[in-house]
Steps between C-alpha positions, in 0.01 A plus 500: 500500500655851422362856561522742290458869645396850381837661337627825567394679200729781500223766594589518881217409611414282767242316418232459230112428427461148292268588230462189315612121437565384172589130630297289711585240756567153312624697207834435352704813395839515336798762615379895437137446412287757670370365829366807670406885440555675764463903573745692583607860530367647218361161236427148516797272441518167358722280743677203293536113619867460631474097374360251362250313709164448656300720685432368820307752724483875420545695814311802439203609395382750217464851749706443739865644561846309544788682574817415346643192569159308594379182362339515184467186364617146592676239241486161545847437421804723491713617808365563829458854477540786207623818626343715198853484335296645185655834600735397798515332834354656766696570836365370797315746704699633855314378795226690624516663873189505674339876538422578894180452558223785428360698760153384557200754410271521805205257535182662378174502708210307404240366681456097454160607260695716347833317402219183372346751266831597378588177429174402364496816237875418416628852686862542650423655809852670523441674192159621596482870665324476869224743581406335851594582851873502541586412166291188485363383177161501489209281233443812317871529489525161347204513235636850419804353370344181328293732323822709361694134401173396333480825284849521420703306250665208576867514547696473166843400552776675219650273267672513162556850355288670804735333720799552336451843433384534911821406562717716258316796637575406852866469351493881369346629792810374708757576279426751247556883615233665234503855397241624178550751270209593222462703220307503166560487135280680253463256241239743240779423259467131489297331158201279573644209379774538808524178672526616888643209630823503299544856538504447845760226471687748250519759778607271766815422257572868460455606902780167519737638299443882615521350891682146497487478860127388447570240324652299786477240790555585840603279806436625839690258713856541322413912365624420168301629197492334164476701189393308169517538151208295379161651582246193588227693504214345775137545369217523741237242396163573727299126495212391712757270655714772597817696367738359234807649448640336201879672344482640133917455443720740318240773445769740399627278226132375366299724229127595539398203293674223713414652831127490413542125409706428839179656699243273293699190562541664887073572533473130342702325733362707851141412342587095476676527827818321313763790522837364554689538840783665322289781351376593852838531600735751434356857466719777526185772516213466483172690316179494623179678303289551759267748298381278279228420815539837675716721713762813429762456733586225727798433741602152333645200691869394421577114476886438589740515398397729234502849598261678263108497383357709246129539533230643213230677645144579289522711201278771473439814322620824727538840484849653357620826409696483108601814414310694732198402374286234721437103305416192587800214488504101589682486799686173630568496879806341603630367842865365568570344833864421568666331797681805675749282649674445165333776297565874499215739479724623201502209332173399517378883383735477186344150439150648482610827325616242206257272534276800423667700208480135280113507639445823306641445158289420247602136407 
């Protein structure tokens, strides 16, 4: 009997949710054919068959999460164990030390009547608030709060991109030191047949190369900043599932033409939940169009160890002055929030100053 366990697939991650089997116990699968799909970070990714063999048992259900290392499925011959050697061994975890114990809340007061209707209604008493002489929790108390729990919605735990992206925000809260700058660009100048998108992306290229330091990863344990030359551009994706962030590469090198067919093939993929790991990973800035929905301004949030986001507010017509004489223009809100820790306030104005001056050419 051998067991093979969920790989390390390179995302850092932890764990994932098992989305699907493609095998079925009694089966008998040859060396990399797909056995599972799990979800990970940001897409659902087939995990191989490290052998030849039979499937024995599978150990987890469609659902349910296994973090890495835990038994996926079971072989009925093979070596004792598999170690998910698909992307490398995994150490052995250090030894856990016990926490001290946690100070006990005080016991909450409840009448005998009381703490059986509670338990009859399904009601934790500790959660419920007491109305009744010295603090005592009281019926009304008690149907009060099964009342609220009966009108609410159930309890829906995060998982997948929801979860993923709970925990990359809790990541930029801790790390990230944000500052915002905004301005506008008055695009009356553009044709109709401008594509916004890749004017966007064109402007993020030219605020790069104005402002390099934008284009760069930071790392706040060792203070070392890396500046790079290729921009891998991170696209905002908005699904009902969550936020995508796939990476457009090499936007400065790319022309209109082959950017527009990199964001097709990117939209496809997010829609068939089957974008690769690798394009998730990567981004050296990243774009988000917020005002395609709504909004002008917005103090964006900053995934490490990038150090810049460029946001599009809602474009709207507004007044102007041209030549002293008063016209309406189509005016593009913009918002750039940098990391101050590795950004100037210098750099990240003569990123937006660029970024703006290609916005207002013609073509």
């Amino acid at each position: 009997m051998s067991t093979f366990v969920l790989p390390d697939l390179g995302e850092g991650l932890q764990e994932a949710e098992l989305v699907a089997w493609h095998v079925g116990e009694g089966d008998h699968v040859v060396a990399d054919q797909p056995l599972v799909s799990v979800e990970t970070e940001k897409a659902v990714v087939e995990v191989p068959s490290p052998q030849d063999g039979k499937i024995a048992r599978l150990c987890v259900q469609p659902g349910e999460r296994v973090k890495v290392g835990g038994p996926l499925v079971e072989f009925e011959e093979g070596p004792r164990t598999d170690t998910g050697t698909i992307v490398g061994e995994l150490a052995p975890a250090p030894p856990l030390t016990a926490p001290p114990p946690a100070p006990q809340p005080p016991a909450t007061r409840a009448a005998p009547a009381v703490r059986a209707l509670a338990q009859r209604l399904g009601v934790d008493l500790s959660e419920v608030a007491a109305s009744g002489p010295g603090d005592a929790v009281t019926s009304a108390d008690v149907e009060r709060a099964a009342r609220a729990q009966t009108e609410a919605n159930p309890v829906e735990p995060l998982a997948g991109v929801r979860r993923a992206m709970a925990v990359n925000m809790a990541r930029s809260h801790a790390e990230i030191v944000p500052a915002t700058v905004s301005d506008e660009a008055d695009i009356a100048a553009w044709t109709p047949q401008s594509d916004i998108t890749i004017r966007l992306i064109r402007a993020v290229a030219a605020g790069c190369a104005a402002s390099p330091g934008l284009n760069a990863w930071y790392d706040g344990r060792t203070m070392e900043r890396r500046l790079l030359k290729q921009i891998d551009l991170g696209l905002a994706v908005d699904t009902e599932d969550g936020l995508f962030v796939p990476v457009l590469r090499n936007i400065a090198e790319r022309d209109a033409a082959d950017l527009r067919r990199g964001i097709e093939a990117m939209k496809t993929d997010v829609r068939a939940r089957k974008v690769p790991v690798a394009e998730l990973r990567g981004q050296t800035i990243t774009l988000s169009n917020f005002g395609m929905f709504a909004g002008r301004f917005a103090a964006l949030v900053i995934v490490p160890p990038q150090v810049a986001i460029l946001g599009a507010g809602r474009i709207a017509e507004w007044p102007v002055v041209v030549d002293g004489k008063l016209a309406a223009h189509r005016i593009l809100p913009l918002s750039l929030t940098f990391d101050h820790r590795a950004v100037t306030g210098g750099e990240a104005a003569r990123f937006l100053k660029a970024a703006i001056e290609d916005l207002e050419k013609p073509q």
